[in-house]
LUMNU-107108 format. One line per 5 residues: number of its first residue (from 1); their letters; for each residue x, y, z of C-alpha. Coordinates in pm, 1 decimal. Layout:
// residues N
NUM) A) X Y Z | ... .
***
This chain:
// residues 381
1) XXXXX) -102.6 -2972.0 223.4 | -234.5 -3302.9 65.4 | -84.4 -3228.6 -252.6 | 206.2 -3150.6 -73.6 | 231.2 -3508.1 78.8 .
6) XXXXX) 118.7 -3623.8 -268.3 | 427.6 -3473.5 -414.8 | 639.3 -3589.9 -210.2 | 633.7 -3902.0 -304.5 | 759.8 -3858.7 -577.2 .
11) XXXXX) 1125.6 -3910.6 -574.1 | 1436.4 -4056.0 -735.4 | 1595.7 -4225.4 -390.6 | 1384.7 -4394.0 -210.6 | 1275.0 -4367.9 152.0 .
16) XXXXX) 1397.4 -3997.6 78.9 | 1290.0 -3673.5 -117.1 | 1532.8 -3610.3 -387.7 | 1423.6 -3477.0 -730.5 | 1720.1 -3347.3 -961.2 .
21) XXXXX) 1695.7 -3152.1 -1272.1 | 1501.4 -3380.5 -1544.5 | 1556.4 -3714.6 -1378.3 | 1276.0 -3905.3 -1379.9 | 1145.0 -3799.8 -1067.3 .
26) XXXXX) 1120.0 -3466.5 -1198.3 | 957.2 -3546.9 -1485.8 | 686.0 -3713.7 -1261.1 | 674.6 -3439.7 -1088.9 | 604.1 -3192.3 -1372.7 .
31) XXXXX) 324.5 -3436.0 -1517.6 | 131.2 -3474.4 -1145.1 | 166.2 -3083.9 -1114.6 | 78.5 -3032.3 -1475.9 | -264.5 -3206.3 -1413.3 .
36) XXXXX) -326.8 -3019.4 -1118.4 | -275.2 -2719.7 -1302.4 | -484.3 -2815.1 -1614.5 | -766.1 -2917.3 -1382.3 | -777.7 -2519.4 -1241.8 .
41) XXXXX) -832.8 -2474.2 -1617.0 | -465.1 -2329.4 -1702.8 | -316.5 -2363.2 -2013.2 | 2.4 -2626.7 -1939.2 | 347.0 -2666.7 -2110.6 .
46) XXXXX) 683.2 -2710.2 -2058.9 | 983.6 -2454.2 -2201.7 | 1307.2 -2565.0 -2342.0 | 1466.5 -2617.4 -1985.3 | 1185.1 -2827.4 -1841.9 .
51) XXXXX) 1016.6 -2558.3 -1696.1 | 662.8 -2664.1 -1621.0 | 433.0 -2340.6 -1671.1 | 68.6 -2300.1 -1627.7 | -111.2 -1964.2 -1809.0 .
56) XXXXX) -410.8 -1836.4 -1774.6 | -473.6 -1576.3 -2061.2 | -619.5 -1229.5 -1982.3 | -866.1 -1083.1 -2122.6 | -628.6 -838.0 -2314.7 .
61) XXXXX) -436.9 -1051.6 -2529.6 | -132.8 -787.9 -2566.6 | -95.8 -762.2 -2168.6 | 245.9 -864.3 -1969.1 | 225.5 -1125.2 -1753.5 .
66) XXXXX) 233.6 -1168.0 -1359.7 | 438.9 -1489.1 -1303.3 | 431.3 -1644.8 -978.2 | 585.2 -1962.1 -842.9 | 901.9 -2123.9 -701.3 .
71) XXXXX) 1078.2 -2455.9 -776.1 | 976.4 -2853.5 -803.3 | 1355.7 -3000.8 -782.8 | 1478.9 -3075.3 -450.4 | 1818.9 -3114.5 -288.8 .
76) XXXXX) 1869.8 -3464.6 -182.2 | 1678.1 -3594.1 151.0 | 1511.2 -3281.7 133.2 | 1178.6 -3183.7 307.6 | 866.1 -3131.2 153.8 .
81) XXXXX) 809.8 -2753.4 146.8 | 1138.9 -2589.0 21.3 | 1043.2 -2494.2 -354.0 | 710.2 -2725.0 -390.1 | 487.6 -2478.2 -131.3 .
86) XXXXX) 537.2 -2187.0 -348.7 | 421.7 -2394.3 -680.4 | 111.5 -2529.0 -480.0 | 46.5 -2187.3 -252.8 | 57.5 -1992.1 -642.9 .
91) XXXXX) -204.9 -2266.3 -790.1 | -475.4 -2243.6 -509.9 | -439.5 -1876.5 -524.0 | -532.1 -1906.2 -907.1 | -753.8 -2165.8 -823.7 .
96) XXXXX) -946.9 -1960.9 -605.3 | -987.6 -1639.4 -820.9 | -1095.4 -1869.7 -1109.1 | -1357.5 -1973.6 -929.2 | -1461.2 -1620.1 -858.4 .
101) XXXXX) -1423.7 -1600.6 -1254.1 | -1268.5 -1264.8 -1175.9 | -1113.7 -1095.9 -1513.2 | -739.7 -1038.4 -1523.2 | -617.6 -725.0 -1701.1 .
106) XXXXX) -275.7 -896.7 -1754.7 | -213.4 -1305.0 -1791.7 | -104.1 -1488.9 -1466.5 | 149.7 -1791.4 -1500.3 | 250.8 -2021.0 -1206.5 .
111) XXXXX) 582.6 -2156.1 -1294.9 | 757.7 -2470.0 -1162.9 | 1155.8 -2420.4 -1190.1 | 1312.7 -2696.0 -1288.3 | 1657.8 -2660.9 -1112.4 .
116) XXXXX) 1712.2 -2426.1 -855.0 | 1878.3 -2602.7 -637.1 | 2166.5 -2693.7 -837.8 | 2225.3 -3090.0 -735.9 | 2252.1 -3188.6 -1091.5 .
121) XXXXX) 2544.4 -3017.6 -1230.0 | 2644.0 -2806.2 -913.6 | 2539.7 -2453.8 -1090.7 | 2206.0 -2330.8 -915.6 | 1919.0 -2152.9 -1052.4 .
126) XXXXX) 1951.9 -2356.3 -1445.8 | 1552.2 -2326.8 -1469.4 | 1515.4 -1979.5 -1384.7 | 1798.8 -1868.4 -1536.7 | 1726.1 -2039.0 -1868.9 .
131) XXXXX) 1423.4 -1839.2 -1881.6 | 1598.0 -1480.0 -1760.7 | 1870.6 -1583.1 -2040.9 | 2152.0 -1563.5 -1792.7 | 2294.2 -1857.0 -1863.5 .
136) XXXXX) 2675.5 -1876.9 -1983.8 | 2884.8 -2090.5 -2207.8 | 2994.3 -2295.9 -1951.9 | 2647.8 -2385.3 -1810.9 | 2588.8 -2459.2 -2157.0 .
141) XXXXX) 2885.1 -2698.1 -2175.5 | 2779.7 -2886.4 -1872.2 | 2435.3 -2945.8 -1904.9 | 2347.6 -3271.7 -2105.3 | 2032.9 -3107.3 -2233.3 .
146) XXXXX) 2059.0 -2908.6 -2547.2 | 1866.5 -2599.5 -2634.7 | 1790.4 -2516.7 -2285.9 | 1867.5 -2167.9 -2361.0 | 1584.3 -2100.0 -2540.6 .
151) XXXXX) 1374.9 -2089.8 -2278.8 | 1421.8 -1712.5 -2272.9 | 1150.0 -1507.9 -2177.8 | 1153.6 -1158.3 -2322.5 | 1112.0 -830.7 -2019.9 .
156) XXXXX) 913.2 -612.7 -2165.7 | 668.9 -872.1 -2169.9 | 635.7 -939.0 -1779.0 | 520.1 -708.3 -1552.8 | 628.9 -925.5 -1208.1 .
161) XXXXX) 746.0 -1218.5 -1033.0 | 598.5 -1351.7 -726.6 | 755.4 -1604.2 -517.5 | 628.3 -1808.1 -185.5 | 905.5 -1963.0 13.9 .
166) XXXXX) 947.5 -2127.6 370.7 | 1157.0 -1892.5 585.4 | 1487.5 -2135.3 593.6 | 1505.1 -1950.4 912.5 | 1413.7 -1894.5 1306.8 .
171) XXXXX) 1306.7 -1549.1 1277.1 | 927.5 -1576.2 1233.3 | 877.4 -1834.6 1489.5 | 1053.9 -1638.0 1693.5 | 854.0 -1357.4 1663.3 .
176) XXXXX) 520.0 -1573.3 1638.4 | 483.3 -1452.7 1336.5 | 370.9 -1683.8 967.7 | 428.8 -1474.8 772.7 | 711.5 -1261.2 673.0 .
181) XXXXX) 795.0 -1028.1 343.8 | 1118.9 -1010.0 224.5 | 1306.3 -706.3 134.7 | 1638.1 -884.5 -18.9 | 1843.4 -1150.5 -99.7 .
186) XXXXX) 2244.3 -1172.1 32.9 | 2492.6 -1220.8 -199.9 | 2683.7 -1567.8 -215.9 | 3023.0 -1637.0 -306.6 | 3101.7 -1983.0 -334.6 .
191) XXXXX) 3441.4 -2131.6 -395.5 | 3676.5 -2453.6 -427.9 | 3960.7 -2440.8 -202.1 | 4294.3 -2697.3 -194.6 | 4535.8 -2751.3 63.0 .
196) XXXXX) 4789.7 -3006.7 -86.7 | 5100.2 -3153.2 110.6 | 5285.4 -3464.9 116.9 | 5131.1 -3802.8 211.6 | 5335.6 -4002.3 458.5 .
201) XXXXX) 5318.4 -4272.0 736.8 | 5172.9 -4227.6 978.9 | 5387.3 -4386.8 1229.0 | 5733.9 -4276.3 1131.3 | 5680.7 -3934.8 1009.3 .
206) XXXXX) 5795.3 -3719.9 1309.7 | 5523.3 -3424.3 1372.2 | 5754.7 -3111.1 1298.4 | 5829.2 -3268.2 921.9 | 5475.3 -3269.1 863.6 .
211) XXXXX) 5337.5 -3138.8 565.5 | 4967.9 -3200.9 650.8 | 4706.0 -3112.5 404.6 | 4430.9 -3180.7 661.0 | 4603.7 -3011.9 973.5 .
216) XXXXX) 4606.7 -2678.8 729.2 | 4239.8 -2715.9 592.6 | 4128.5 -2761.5 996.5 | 4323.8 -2439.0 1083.3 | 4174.7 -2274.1 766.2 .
221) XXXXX) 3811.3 -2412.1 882.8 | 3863.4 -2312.0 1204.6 | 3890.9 -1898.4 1077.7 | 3649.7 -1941.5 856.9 | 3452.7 -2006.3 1173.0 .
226) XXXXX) 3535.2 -1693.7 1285.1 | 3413.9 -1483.2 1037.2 | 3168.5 -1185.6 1123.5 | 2925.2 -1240.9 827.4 | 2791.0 -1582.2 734.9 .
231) XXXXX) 3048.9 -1871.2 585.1 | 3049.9 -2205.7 575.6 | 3253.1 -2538.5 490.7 | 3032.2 -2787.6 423.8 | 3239.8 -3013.3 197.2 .
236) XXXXX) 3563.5 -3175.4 252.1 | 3732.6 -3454.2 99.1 | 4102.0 -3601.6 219.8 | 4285.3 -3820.4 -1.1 | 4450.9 -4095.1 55.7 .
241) XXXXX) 4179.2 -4128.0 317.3 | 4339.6 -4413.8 483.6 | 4338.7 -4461.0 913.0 | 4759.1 -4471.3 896.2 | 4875.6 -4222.2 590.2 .
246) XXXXX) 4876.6 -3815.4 651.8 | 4670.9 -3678.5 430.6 | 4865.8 -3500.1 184.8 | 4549.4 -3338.7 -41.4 | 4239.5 -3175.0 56.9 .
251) XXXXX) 3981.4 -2996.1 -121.7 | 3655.9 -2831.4 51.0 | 3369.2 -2583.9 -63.3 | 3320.7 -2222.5 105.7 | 3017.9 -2022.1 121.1 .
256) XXXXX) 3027.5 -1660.5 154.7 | 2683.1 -1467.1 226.6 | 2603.6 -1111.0 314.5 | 2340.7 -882.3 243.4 | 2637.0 -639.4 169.6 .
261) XXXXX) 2817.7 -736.3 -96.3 | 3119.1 -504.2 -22.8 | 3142.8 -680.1 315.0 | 3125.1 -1025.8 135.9 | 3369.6 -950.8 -86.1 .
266) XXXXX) 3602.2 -764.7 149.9 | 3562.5 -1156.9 407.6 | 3639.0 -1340.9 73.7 | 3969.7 -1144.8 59.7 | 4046.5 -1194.5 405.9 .
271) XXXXX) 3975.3 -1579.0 416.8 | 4226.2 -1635.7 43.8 | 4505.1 -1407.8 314.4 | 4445.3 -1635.9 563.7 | 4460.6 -1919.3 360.9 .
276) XXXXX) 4773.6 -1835.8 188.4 | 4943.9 -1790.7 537.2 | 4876.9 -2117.8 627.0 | 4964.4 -2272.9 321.7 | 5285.9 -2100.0 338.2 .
281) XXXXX) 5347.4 -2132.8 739.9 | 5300.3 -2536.5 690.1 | 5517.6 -2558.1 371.3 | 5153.4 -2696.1 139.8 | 5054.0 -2515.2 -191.8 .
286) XXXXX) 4710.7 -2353.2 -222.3 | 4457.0 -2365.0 -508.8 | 4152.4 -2092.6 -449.0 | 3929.7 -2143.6 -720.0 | 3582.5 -1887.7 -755.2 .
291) XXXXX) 3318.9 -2170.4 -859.1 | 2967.2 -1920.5 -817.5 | 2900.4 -1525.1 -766.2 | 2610.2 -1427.4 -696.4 | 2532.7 -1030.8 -603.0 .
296) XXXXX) 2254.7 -918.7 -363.5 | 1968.9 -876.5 -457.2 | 1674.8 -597.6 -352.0 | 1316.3 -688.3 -400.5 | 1174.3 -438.0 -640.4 .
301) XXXXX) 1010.2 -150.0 -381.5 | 659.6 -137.4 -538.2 | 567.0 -471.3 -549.0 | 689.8 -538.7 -220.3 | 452.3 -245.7 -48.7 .
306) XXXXX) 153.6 -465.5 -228.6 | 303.7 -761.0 -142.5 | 335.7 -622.8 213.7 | -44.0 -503.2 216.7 | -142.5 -824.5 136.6 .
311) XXXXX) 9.6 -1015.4 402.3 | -121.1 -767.7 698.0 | -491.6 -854.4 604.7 | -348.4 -1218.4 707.4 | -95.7 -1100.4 977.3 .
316) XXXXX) -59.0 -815.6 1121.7 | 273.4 -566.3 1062.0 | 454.7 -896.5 930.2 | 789.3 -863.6 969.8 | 1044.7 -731.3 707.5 .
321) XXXXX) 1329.3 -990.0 673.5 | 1656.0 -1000.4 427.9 | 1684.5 -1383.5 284.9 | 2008.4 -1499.3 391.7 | 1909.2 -1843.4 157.4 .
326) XXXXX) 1940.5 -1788.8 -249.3 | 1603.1 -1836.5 -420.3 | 1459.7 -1862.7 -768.3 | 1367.8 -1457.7 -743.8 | 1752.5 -1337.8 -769.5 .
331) XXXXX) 1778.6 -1535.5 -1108.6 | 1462.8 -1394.1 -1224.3 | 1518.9 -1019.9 -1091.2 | 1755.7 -919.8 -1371.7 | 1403.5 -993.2 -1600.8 .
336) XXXXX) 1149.7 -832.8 -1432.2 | 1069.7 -676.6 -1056.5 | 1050.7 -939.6 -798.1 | 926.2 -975.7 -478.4 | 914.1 -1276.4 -214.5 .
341) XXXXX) 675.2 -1358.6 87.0 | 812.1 -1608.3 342.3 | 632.6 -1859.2 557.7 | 663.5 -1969.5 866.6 | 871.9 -2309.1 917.2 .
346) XXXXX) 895.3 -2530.1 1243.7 | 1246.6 -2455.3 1446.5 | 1378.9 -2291.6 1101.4 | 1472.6 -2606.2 970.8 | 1492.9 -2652.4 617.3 .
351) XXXXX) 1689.4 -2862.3 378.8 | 1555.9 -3163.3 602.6 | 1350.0 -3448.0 615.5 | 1147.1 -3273.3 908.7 | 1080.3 -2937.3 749.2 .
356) XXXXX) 747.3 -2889.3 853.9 | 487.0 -2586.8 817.9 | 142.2 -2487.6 977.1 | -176.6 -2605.0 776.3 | -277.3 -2257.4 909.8 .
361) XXXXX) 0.0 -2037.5 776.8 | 20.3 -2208.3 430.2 | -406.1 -2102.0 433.2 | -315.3 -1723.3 514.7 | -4.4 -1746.5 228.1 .
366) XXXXX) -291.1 -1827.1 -46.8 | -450.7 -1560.7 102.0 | -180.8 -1317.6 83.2 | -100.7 -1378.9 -214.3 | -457.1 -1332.4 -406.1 .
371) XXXXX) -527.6 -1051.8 -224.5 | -154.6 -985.6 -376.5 | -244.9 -1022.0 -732.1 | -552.7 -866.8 -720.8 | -382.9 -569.1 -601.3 .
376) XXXXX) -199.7 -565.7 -870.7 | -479.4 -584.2 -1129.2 | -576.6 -263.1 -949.8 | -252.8 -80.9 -973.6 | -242.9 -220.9 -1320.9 .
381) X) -551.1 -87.0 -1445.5 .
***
């Protein structure tokens, strides 16, 4: 929890937490972590997309490797437990079982993703997607830093990947519950959307000749309100922008999540209909652009029964929950079987200054998750 406060610190904006993908923050962050993780006695390095990556070899030199982890960059204003507990939960695990000088059949990494969040360059998961080789010509166009793709990991030479997370949600405190394992993660669609009209003024334009780009976008917000699955607007921007002009262009984000993506895809549909009824009932022109698609993703069966073995010693029957938030794992699951353990966080709140956890349910996470790893260096032997 001290390390915790320690790291965040450590931020680009200050009097806020904001750490973006190799600003300088992050690479502050990477070196502070990086000597935490070379004084548990792990080897330290960073890949080609400023990865930060701590090993400790196995006594089989030819073995796959366990990684385990979550991400360091933040969005902006952020909290202090979103990404950074699973890096620090994964580190006194290790920390522990080095100390127990326990030998590991396979070699353990903890991993500190460099972008997950996607603040940067608006295209999440770069850092774990750099290393599942995912990554397409266009991220590759965007991104400033060269070579990032070569921080490709090959599959056959990992065996899992473990990831601690805070909830992002009410359901464990609602169930008094700290600790929860997930069983997948929803699907996201997330697209650009413009309503454009004609500007005019605001005082001599009579209401029925209206072409109103905002009026349209608040009828189009207002459905997307409706919506039986999960969607949000949460960006909009009006031009001119002025008190006395009608807005004649708007553009805002949607967010599309389900844990089906048939029923995510079949909303998407619905929403572009709606859309193109109000565009055409109030005389503006639509643009519906796809920006991000993401499919749902399962965590992998087996791993998630140890995973879920695990956290009963420290809770007991911990509840089974579907992530409704995207995470580091469904970049990394088209590498290797993944599997995901959720904490407990205060009201649900997360991507906040006031995200706040238990000192108690961040102890039984460590302990979940070594009793985790060791029973998978029993399955693996």
């Amino acid at each position: 929890m001290e390390r915790c406060d320690t790291l965040a610190a450590i931020t680009d904006e200050p009097g806020i937490i904001t750490r973006t993908f190799h600003s300088p923050a992050m690479q502050r962050a990477n070196a502070l972590v990086g000597g935490w993780m070379r004084d548990a006695k792990l080897e330290v390095r960073e890949d080609a997309a400023f990865n930060l990556i701590g090993r400790w070899s196995s006594i089989a030199p030819k073995a796959k490797t366990l990684l385990l982890g979550s991400h360091l960059d933040t969005v902006r204003n952020a909290g202090k437990y979103d990404g950074p507990l699973g890096v620090l939960v994964a580190l006194a695990a290790v920390g522990m079982l080095r100390e127990r000088n326990v030998a590991m059949p396979f070699h353990l990494e903890i991993v500190g993703f460099s972008d997950e969040e996607g603040v940067r360059y608006q295209t999440t998961y770069l850092g774990s997607r750099a290393m599942a080789g995912t990554l397409t010509d266009k991220d590759l166009a965007i991104v400033e830093e060269k070579g990032i793709e070569k921080a490709k990991r090959a599959a056959n030479e990992l065996l899992a990947y473990a990831e601690v997370h805070i909830e992002q949600g009410p359901v464990l405190e609602a169930k008094k519950k700290a600790l929860g394992v997930v069983t997948s993660i929803a699907g996201q669609s997330r697209l650009s959307v413009e309503f454009a009209g004609v500007a005019g003024h605001a005082g001599t334009t009579p209401m029925r000749l209206r072409r109103d780009a905002l009026a349209g976008a608040a009828e189009f917000i207002s459905a997307v309100e409706q919506t039986k699955i999960t969607a949000t607007v949460g960006q909009l921007q009006v031009a001119p922008g002025a008190s006395n002009v009608i807005p004649g262009h708007v553009k805002l984000s949607l967010d599309v999540r389900d844990q089906s993506d048939a029923k995510r895809q079949a909303e998407v549909k619905r929403l572009r209909k709606k859309a193109l009824a109000i565009a055409k009932k109030r005389k503006l022109k639509l643009q519906w652009k796809p920006v991000q698609e993401t499919t749902t993703v399962p965590c992998d069966v087996a791993f998630t029964k140890l995973m879920r073995a695990a956290a009963d010693k420290q809770e007991k029957r911990p509840p089974q929950l579907a992530s409704g938030a995207g995470h580091d794992a469904a970049a990394m699951s088209v590498l290797c079987p993944v599997t995901m353990l959720f904490v407990r966080c205060k009201g649900g709140l997360s991507h906040h200054p006031d995200e706040a956890i238990k000192q108690a349910d961040a102890g039984k996470a460590i302990g979940a998750l070594v009793d985790f790893i060791l029973k998978c260096k029993d399955l693996y032997v």
